[in-house]
N, C-alpha and C positions, 0 to 999 in steps of 0.2 A: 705679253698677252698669252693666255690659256692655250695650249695646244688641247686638241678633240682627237682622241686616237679610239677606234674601235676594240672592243674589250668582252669578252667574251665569258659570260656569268657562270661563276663559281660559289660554291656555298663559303659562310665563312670556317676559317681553319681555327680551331681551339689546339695553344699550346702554341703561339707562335709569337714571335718575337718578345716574351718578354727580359728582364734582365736589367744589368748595366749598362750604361752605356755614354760616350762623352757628349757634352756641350756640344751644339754649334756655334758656327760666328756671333750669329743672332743671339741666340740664348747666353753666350759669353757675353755679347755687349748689352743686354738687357740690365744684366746682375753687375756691371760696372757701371752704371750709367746713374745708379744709388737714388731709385725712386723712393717718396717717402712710406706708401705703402705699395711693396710692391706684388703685395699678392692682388691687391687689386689693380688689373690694365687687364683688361676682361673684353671679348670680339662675342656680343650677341645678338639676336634677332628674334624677333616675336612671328611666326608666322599662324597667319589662317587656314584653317585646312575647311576644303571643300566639302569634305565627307565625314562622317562622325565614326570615332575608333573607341573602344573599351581602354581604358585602363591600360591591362594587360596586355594588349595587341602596341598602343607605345611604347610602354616596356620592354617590350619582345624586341621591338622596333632598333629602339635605344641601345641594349645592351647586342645587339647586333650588326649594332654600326663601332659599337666601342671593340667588339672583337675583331672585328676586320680592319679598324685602323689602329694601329698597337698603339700611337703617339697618344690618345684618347687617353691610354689609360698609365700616363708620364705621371709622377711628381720628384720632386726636386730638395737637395739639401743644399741652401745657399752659400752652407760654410763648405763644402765638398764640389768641386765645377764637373759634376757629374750629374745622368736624369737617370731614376727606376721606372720602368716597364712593368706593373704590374700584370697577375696572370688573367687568361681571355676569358675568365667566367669573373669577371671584378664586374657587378652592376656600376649603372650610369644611375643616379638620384633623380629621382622626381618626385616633384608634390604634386599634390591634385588638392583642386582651388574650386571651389563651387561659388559661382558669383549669382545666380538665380536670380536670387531675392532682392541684388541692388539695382535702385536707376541704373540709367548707360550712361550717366557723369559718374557716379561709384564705382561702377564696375570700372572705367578708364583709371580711377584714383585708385582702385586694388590691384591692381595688374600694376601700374606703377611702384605702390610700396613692395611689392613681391619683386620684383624685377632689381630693385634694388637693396632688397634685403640679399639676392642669390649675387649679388656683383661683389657683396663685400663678405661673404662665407667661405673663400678660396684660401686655402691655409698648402704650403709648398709642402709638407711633412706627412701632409693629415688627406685620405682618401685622393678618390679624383680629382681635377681640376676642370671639371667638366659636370653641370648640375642643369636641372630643366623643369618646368613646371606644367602643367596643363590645366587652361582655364575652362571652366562649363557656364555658361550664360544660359543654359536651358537648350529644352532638343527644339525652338526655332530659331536658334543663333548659333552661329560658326564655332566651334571650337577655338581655344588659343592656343597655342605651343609657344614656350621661350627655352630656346637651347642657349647657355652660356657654356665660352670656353676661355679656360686663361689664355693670353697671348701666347705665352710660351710654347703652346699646343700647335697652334699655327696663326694662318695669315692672312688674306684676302684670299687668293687662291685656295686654301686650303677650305676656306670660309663655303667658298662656290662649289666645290667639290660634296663636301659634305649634305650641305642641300641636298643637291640633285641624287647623292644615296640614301640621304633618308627617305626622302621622297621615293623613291624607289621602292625602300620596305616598309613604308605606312601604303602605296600602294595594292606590293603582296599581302599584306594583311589584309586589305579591305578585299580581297579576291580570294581568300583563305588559300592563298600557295604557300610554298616553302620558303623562308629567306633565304634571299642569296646578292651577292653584289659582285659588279665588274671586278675583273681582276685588276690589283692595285699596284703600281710600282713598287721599286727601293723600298722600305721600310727605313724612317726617318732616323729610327738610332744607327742601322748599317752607313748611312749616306754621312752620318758624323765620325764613324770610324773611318770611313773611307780619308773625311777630309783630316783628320788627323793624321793619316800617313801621310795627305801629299800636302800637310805644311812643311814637311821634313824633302820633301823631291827634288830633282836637278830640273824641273821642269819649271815649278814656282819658285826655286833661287833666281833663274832669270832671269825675273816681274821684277825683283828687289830693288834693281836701281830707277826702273820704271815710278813706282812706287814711292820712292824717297825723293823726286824730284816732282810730283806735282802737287807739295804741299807748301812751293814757294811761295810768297807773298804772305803765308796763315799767319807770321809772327806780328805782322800789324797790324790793330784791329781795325775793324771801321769807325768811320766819323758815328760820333754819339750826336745829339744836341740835349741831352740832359743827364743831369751826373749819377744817376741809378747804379745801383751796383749789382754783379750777379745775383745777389740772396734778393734783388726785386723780380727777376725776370722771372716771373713765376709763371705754370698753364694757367691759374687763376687769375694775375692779373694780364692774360696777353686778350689783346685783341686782334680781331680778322680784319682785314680790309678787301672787300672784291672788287675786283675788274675784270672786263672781258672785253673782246671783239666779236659782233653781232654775226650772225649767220653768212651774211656774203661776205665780209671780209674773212671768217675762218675758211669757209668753201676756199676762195680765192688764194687765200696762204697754204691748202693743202694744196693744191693746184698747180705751186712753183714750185714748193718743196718736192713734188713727184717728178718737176722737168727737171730735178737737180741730178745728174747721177747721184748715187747711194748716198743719198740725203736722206730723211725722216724728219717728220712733225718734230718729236723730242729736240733734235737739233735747232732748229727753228725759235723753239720755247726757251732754252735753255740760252742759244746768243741772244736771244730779247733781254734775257733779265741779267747775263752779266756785261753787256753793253751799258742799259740801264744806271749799274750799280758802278759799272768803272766811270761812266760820265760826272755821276754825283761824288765819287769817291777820289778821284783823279788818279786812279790809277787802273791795274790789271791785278782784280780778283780773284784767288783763287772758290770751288764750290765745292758742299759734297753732295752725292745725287745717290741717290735709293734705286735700285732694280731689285728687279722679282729673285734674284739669287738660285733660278731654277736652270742655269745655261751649266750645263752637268760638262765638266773638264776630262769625263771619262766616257770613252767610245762605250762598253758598255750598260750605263747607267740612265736609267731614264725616271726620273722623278718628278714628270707631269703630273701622275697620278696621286700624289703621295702626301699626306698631312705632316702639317709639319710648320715652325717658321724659319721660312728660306731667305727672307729680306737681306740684301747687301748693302752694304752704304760704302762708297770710296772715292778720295777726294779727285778734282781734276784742276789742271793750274792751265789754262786752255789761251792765254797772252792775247787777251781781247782791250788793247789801249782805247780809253777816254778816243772820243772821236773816230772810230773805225766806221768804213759807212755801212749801212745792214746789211748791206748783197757780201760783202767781205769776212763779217763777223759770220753770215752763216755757213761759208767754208768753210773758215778757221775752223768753227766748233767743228762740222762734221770731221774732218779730217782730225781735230783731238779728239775728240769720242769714237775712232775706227781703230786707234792705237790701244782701246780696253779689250780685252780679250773675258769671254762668261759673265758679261755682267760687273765685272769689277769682285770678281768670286773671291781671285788671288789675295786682294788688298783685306780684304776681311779673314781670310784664312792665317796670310801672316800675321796679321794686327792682334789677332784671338785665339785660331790654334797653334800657331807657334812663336806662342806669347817666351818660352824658355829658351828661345831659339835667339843669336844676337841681333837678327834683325827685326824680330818680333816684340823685343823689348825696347830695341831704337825706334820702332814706329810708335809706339805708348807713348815716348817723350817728343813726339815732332806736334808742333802747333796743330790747332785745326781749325778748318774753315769756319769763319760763324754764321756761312748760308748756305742754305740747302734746299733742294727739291726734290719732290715726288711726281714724279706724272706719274699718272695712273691714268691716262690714255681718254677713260671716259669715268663722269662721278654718274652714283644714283642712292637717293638717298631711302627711296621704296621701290620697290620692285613688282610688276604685276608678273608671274610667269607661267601664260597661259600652257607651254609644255609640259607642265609639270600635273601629276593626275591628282597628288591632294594640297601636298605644301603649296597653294596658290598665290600667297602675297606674302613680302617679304621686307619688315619695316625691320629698322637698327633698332635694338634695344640701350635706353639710356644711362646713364651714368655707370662708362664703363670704365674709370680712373680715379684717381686721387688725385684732383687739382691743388693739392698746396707743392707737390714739385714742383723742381726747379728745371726751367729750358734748356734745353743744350744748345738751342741757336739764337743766335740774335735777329734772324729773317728766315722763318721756315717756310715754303711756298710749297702748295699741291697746285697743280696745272692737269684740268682736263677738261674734254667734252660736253658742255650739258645742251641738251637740246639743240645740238648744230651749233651753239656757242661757243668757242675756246674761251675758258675763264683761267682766271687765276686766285689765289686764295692765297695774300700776303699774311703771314703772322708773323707779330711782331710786340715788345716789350713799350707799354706806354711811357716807363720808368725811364728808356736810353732817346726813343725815338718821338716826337710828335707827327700826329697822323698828317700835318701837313707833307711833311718827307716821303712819307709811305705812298701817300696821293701821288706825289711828282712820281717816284721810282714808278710807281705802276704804270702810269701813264706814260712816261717815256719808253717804257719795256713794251707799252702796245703801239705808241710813235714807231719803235726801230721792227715791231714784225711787220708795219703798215709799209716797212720801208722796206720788206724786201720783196713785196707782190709786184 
């Protein structure tokens, strides 16, 4: 979850941070991961602004926020595992869109084609990776802003961050002050040199056998029931399956998990679904699981503030046998999830920056889990946020991928929050799996949280 640290306003600095600079885990496993296009995997949003700004005063806005956060002005040569930091007077692109004269179903249908003309214009070589448009419907309707940014720029957090600074200098503007924004952590290329040293440290050699032992069980896959092959399991043909536990039963399941010593929700969510999967499975699963990748392994480093994508992914073999009862499983887990240390930083660090290192190249060849979760604590899919003095509403911009990729997991799950609901969001390949399966797994994974209130 976001840390809130107070911050104290500085103008932005011109002449900083640009240059060289290495990969991180993320952006290493991005570019191994061999999406089919992968300049397009794009994080954007449409917002409404409350108040009407010139042209010019977004622009100001825009290239304001691209100086002050260096990662903004990244791009990438995919044959070289290295990002350039362009210099801090590099504008941010924007169009201006005059929609007036159409209906409000036209006008939804222009903002649409524009929106998805600017998701597939990202080229790694070619300017920024970061483009925006602004819609005018006339001076008695809202303005539109769509900021896009490649993934590789950053991440959810970095997504929330951003907001609330622009928001900030569309603010100044509308008050004719001076730009200026809170001062910002780390700078995301220093935090990648950093972690390229300590692939190399006597501190993460340690992790290594850590490391190399919870990816037992990933050599045999899961039960299929249809004979699909990888090149089926496509984003395009997967589909969702939801389930959830209704508001008193989640109340109730935070409720235990707080009487647990040093338990967490996450714990909770995570024995439900490899309980679930070892009952159907008959065995003890291993999983990999996603953190924010911002638990900084260095006393001075603080990179709350910081844009960038942080995402960690690292596997956990947590020995949760077919039949465990739920109050059991949810120990287990908590007490294997207390033995990661940052998130699971390490396991990413080795796997991708000390890819030349021998245990960096032994993790490349160790099997890998074929399920995985994300919590993300709480979902939202618009956002009203009355704190904010212009960027007021805050919907996802669509078609932000190339769906003819192929999956890397056979059961991806996100688990969060929605409206006092705990839900879950099984994805899954219709080619290996029938949605009957999927039905039972999910269901039994909200049987075994029901089973440990």
């Amino acid at each position: 979850m976001m840390q809130h640290v107070a911050h104290q306003a500085a103008p932005p600095r011109a002449g900083s941070g640009e240059g060289v600079f290495p990969l991180s885990p993320a952006q290493h496993r991005f570019f191994e991961l061999g999406f089919v296009d992968p300049h397009h995997m794009n994080i954007g949003v449409i917002f409404t602004l409350s108040h009407r700004l010139t042209v010019d005063q977004i622009r100001a806005a825009l290239n304001a926020l691209a100086r002050h956060h260096e990662e903004l002005r990244a791009n990438f040569d995919p044959l070289r595992p290295s990002q350039r930091v362009a210099t801090a007077g590099t504008p941010v692109p924007l169009r201006q869109i005059d929609i007036s004269g159409l209906s409000a179903d036209d006008q939804g249908g222009a903002i649409e084609r524009e929106v998805s003309s600017l998701q597939r214009s990202f080229h790694f070589e070619e300017g920024l990776l970061v483009h925006s448009a602004l819609f005018d419907a006339g001076p008695e309707q809202p303005q539109r802003l769509v900021f896009i940014m490649h993934h590789l720029l950053g991440d959810a957090i970095s997504s929330q961050i951003l907001h609330e600074d622009l928001d900030i200098l569309c603010a100044q503007a509308v008050r004719g002050e001076p730009l200026g924004l809170p001062t910002k952590s780390m700078h995301y290329g220093r935090w990648a040199e950093r972690l390229e040293a300590y692939a190399n440290s006597e501190e993460l050699a340690r992790e290594k056998g850590y490391w190399f032992s919870q990816t037992r069980g990933a050599e045999t896959p899961l039960p299929r029931d249809l004979p699909g092959t990888p090149a089926d399991n496509t984003l395009d043909a997967a589909e969702t399956l939801v389930a959830e536990l209704d508001a008193a039963d989640s109340d109730a399941l935070r409720r235990r998990v707080r009487a647990i010593p040093g338990a967490q929700v996450m714990d909770a969510v995570v024995a439900g679904i490899v309980l679930s999967v070892a009952n159907w499975s008959g065995r003890a699963v291993p999983m990999e699981l996603f953190s924010n990748g911002r638990e900084s392994p260095f006393s001075d480093v603080d990179v709350w503030r910081t844009i960038g994508w942080f995402a960690s992914v690292y596997p956990v073999a947590l020995g949760i046998e077919p039949g465990t009862p739920p109050p059991l499983a949810l120990r287990g887990v908590r007490d294997g999830l207390r033995a990661v240390r940052h998130g699971g930083l390490g396991y990413s660090v080795l796997r991708y920056n000390g890819i030349r290192d021998d245990a960096g190249r032994a993790l490349t060849e160790l099997p890998e889990a074929e399920i995985a979760l994300n919590y993300r604590g709480y979902f939202s899919r618009s956002q009203e946020a009355p704190a904010r003095t212009v960027l007021r509403r805050v919907d996802l911009a669509k078609d932000g991928q190339t769906l003819a990729s192929l999956r890397r997991y056979v059961f991806y799950l996100e688990a969060g929050f929605v409206q006092g609901n705990l839900q879950f969001r099984w994805m899954y390949g219709p080619a290996l799996h029938r949605k009957k399966t999927v039905e039972k797994l999910a269901a039994d994974c909200l049987s075994a949280l029901l089973g440990m209130v």
